[in-house]
C-alpha positions in Angstrom: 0.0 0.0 0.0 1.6 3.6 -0.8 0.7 6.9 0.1 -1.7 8.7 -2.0 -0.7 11.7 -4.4 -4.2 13.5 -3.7 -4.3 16.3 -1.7 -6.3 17.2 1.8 -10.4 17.8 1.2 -10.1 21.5 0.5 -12.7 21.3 3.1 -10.7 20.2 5.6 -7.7 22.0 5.0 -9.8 25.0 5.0 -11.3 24.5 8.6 -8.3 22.9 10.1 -6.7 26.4 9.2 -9.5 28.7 10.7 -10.8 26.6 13.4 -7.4 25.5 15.1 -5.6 27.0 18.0 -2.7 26.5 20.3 -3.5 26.5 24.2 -0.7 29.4 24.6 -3.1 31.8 23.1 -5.4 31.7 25.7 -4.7 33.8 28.7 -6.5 33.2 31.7 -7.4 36.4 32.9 -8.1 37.4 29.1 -10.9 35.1 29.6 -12.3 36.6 32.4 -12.6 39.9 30.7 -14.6 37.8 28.1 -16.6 35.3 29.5 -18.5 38.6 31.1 -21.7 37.4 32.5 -21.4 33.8 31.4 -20.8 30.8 33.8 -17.9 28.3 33.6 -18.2 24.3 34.7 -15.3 21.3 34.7 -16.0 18.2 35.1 -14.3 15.4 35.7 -15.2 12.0 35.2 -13.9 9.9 37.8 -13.5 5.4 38.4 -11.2 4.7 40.6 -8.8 7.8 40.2 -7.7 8.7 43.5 -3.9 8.8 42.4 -4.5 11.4 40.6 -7.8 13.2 40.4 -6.4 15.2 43.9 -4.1 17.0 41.9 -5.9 18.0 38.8 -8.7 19.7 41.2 -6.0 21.7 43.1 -4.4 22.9 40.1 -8.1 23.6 38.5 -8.9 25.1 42.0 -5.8 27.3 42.4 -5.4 28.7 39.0 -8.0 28.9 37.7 -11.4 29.9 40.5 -8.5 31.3 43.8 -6.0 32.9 41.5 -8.8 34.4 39.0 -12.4 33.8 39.0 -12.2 31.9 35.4 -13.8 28.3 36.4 -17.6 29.0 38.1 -18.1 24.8 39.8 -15.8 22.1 39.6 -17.6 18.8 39.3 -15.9 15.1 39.9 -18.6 13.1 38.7 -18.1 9.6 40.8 -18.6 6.7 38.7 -19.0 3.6 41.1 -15.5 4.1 42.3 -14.3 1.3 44.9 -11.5 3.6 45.6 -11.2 6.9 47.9 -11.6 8.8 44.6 -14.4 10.9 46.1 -12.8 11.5 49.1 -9.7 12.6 47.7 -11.8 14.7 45.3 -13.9 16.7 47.7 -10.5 17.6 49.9 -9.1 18.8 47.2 -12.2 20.9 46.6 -13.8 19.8 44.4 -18.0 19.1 44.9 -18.6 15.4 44.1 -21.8 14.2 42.5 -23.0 10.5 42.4 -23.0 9.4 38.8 -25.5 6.5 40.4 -27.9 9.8 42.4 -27.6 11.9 39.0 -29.6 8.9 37.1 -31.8 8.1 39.6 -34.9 6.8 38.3 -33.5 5.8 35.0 -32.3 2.9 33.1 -28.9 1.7 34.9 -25.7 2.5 32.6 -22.4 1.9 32.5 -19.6 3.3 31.5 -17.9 6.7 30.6 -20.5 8.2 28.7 -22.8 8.0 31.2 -20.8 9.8 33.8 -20.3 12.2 31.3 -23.9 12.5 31.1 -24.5 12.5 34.7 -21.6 15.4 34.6 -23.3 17.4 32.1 -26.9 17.2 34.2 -25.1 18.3 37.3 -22.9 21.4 35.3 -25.2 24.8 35.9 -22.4 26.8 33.5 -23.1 27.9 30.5 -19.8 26.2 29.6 -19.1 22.9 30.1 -15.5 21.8 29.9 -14.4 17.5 30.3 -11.5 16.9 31.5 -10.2 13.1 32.2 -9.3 12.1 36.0 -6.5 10.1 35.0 -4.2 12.9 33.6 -0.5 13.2 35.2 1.3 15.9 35.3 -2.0 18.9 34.7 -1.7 22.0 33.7 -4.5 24.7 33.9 -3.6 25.5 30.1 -6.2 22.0 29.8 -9.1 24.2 30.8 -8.3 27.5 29.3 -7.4 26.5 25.8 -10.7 24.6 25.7 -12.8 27.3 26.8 -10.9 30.0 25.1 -12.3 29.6 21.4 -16.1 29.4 23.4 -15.9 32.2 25.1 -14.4 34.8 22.3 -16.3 33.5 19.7 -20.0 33.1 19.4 -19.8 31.2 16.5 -18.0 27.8 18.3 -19.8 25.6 19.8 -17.8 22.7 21.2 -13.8 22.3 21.0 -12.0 19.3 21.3 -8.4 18.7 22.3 -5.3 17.3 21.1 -1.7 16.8 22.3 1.2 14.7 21.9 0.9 11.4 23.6 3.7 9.6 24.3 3.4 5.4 24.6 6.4 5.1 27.6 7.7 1.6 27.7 9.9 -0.6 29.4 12.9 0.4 27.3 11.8 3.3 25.4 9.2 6.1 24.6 7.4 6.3 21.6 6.7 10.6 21.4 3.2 10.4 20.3 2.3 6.1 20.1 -0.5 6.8 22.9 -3.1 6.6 20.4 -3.4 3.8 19.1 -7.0 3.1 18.5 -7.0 6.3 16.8 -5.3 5.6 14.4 -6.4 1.7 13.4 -10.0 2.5 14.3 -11.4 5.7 15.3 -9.7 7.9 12.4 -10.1 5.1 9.4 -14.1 4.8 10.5 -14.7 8.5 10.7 -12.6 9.4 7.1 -14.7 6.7 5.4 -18.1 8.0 6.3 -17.8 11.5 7.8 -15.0 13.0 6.3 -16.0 16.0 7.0 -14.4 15.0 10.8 -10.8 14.1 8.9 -9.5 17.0 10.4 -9.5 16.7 14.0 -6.1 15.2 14.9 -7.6 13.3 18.3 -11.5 12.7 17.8 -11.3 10.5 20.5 -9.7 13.1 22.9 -11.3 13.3 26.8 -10.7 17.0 26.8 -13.4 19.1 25.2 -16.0 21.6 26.2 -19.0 23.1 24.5 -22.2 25.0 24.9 -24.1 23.0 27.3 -27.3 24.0 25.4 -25.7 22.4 22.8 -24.4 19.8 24.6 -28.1 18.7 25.9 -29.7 18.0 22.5 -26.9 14.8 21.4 -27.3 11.5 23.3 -24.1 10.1 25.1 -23.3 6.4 24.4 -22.3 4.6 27.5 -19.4 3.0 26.6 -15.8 4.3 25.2 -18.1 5.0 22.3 -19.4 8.2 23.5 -16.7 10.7 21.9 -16.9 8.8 18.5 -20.8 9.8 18.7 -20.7 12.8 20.2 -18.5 14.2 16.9 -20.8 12.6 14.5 -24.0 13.9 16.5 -22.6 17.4 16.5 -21.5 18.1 12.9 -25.1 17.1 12.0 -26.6 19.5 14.6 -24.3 22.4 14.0 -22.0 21.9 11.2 -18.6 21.6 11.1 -17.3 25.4 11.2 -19.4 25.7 14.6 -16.6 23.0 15.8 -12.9 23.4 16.2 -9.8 21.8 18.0 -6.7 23.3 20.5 -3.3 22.1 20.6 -3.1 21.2 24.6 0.6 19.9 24.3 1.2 16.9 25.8 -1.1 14.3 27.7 0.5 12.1 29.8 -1.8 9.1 31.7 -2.1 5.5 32.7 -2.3 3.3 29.1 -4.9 0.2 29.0 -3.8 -3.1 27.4 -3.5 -4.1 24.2 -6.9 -6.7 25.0 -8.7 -3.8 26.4 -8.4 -1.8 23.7 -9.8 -4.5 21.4 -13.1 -3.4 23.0 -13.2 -0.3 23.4 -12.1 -0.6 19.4 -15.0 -2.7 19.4 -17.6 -0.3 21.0 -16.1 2.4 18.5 -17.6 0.2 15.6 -20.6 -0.4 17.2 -21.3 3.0 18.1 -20.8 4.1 14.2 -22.6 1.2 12.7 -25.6 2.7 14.7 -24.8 5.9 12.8 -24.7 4.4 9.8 -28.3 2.8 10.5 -29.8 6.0 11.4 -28.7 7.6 8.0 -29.9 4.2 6.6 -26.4 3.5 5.1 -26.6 0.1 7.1 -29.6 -2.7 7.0 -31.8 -1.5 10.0 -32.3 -4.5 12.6 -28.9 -6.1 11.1 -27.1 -5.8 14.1 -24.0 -6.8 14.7 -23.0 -9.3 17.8 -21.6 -7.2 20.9 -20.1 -10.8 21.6 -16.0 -10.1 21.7 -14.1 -13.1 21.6 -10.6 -12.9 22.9 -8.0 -14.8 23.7 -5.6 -14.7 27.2 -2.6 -16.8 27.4 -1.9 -19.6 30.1 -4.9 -19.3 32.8 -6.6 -21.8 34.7 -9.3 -22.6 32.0 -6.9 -23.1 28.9 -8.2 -25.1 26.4 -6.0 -27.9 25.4 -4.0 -27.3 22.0 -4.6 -23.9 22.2 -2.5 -23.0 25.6 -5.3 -19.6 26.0 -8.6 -19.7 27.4 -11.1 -17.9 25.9 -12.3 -14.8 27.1 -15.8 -13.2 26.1 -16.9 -9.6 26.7 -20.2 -8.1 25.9 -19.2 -4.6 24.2 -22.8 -3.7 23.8 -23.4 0.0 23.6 -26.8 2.0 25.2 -27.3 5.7 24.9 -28.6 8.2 27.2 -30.8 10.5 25.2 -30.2 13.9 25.3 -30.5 15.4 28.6 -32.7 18.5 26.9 -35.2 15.3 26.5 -34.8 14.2 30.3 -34.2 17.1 32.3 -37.5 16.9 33.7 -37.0 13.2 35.5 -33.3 14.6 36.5 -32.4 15.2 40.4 -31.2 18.5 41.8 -27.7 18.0 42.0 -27.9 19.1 46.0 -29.9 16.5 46.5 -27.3 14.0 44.0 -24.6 14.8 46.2 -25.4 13.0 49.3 
């Protein structure tokens, strides 16, 4: 296979152009002056994170609500941690929601997209930022080149991140071979069938923020699906020149396994096929399995011949609907917290 001679979708290359920025352009007390009268939420999405979510709310905390009054609530969105995530969270100062008290009296979800859902129901700003809990190393840069491009232009809607992310072995570091299911799943899907989208360097990026008026009319898939969906549902509902991208440096955080990112690869293609339906591009009611065979070497159930056993995961995807469509069944967050 060789490279192609064609160029970049003029498209693309137009909006990449116009609707990228750099994180160093946006100065926090810039924003201020701009935001004016409009509110500011993070939130975090939180399993298990107490190693690190302590220090991305102090920075958050320090720079950017002590030092100037940029960031309106701070939001750690507990997502069934067995940890002291939410402990560790709400000394750091952060106020901690329930992912499980935020759904109350809906259909049980799991997964990162819900908490993201539960997040965005709790969030009273007129911003909404995401940041992941697993992040090393934070800066508040995260926060203001995401909220930057929303708060000095009308016109944007939602801005994702990207950064360099380095893969760091047990001999050497690869400078950017973090993303891996970017680049054999995520980007091949999206430039097929939305390449409009071919121009976002990380679509499946955990940093981003947008409208949260906006934010409320697209579902959120449960699963590791939910960024892959949220791009697609967004360029339908605002176009692509209400979206844009920031260049947030480097990301550095705890890597999954090569098995585990077979399904999350897996709800990726799920998620899209259920794109594909809903523009009828794929047979409605042909669905495909969410049965993920794998294979683990040694273990106490390996089959003879094959020295593995088999391991099956059900990589099933549900969606929230938009929370514009729920918000009357939705708690008061006060009430969420306890």
């Amino acid at each position: 296979m060789r490279e192609s001679d064609s160029t970049v979708s003029p498209v693309v290359e137009a909006w990449a152009t116009y609707r990228t920025t750099s994180a160093a352009e946006w100065n926090a007390r810039r924003l201020v002056r701009a935001k004016g009268a409009s509110r500011v939420s993070v939130v975090l999405p939180a399993r298990n994170e107490e190693a690190t979510v302590g220090a991305i709310v102090s920075t958050i905390r320090e720079h950017l609500m002590d030092r100037v009054a940029l960031v309106d609530e701070l939001i750690v969105v507990d997502s069934r941690s067995t940890d002291r995530t939410a402990q560790v969270a709400r000394a750091a100062g952060a106020e901690v929601v329930s992912q499980d008290a935020m759904t109350r009296g809906l259909p049980r979800l799991t997964g990162k997209g819900d908490a993201l859902w539960a997040g965005l129901a709790a969030a009273e700003g007129d911003v909404v930022a995401f940041v992941d809990a697993d992040l090393r190393e934070f800066r508040p840069h995260f926060v203001t080149g995401l909220v930057g491009p929303l708060l000095t232009d009308p016109s944007v809607e939602f801005v994702k991140g990207f950064y360099h992310r380095p893969l760091v072995g047990a001999t050497s570091v690869e400078p950017d071979g973090g993303g891996r299911v970017t680049e054999l799943m995520a980007r091949p899907l999206l430039n097929l069938f939305w390449p409009e989208l071919a121009g976002f360097v990380q679509p499946l990026a955990g940093e981003y923020a947008g409208r949260r008026d906006v934010l409320a009319q697209v579902p959120f898939v449960s699963g590791y699906g939910v960024e892959t969906a949220m791009l697609i549902d967004l360029l339908e509902l605002v176009g692509l020149d209400a979206l844009a991208q920031v260049d947030l440096g480097e990301r550095k955080h705890r890597h999954q396994d090569t098995a585990a990112l077979g399904r999350m690869s897996a709800q990726i293609l799920l998620t899209v096929w259920s794109r594909l339906q809903r523009r009828g591009w794929a047979a409605p009611g042909a669905d495909p399995t969410p049965l993920l065979t794998q294979f683990r070497r040694g273990g106490s159930e390996a089959l003879p011949n094959l020295e593995r056993e088999i391991v099956v995961s059900d990589v099933s995807i549900q969606e929230r609907p938009p929370l514009a469509e729920l918000r009357h069944r939705v708690p008061r967050r006060r009430m969420a917290a306890a």
